[in-house]
N, C-alpha and C positions, 0 to 999 in steps of 0.2 A: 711666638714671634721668632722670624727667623733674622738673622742677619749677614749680610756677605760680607766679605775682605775689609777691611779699613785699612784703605788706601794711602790713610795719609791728609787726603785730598777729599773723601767724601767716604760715604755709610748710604746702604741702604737696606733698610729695616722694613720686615714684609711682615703685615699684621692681617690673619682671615674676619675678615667681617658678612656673616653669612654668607653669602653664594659670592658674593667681592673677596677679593685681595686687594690690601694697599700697600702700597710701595712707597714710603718715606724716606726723601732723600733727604741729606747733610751735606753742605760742601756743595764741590762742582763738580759736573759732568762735562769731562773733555777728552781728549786724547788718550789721557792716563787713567779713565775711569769710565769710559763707552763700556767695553766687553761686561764689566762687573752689571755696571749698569743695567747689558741686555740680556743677560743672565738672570738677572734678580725678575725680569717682566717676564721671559720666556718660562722656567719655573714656576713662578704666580699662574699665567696664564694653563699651566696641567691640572689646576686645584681648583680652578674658580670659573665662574662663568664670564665676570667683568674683571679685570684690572684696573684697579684706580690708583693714578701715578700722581702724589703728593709732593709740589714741589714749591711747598712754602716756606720749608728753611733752606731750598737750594741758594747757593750764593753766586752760581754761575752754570750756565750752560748753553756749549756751543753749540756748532754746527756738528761733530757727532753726535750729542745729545738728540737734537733736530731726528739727526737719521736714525738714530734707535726708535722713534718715537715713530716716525714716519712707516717704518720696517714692519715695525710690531700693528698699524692699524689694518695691515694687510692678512695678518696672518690672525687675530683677536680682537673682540671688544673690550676695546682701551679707551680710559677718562683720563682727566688729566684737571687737577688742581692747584691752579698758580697765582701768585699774587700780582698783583696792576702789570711791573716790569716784565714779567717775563711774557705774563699775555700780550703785548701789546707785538713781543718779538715772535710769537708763536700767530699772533696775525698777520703777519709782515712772511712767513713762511707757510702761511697758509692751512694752518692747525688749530682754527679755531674751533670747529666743530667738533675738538675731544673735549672741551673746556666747560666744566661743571661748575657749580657754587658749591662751597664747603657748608 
């Protein structure tokens, strides 16, 4: 398990699960924690064939968060694991279709 900067503000802890990587965030993804963020998925994404983006204990995430997310489906096979709240904002931006069951 790797883990990047603690910010403060959030953690993201990357755990290999056979040919996946997952990416457990803490905290929020904003302004002050975008780059960390798309560090920890671009990394992932050299090792693995999917990335799976955990974001059941996030407590917030903006509109950079969005655009990491966004960035990253262009460039890799990215999932994405969120609880009711966030999914509902991740349909409203049009991100449904990374959104897997845990």
């Amino acid at each position: 398990m790797q883990q990047y900067r603690d910010v403060g503000r959030a953690a993201f802890i990357r755990q290999p699960f056979g040919d996946d990587e997952f990416i457990h965030v803490f905290g929020e993804i904003d302004t002050e924690t975008d780059v960390e963020f798309r560090t920890a998925i671009t990394d992932a994404s050299r090792v693995a064939k999917r990335v799976v983006v955990d974001l059941t204990r996030c407590t917030y995430i903006g509109s950079q968060g969005f655009s990491v997310l966004i960035q990253a489906t262009k460039l890799m096979n990215i999932s994405v694991i969120a609880p009711a709240r966030i999914r509902r904002l991740m349909d409203i931006v049009g991100l449904t279709s990374l959104l897997i069951e845990a």
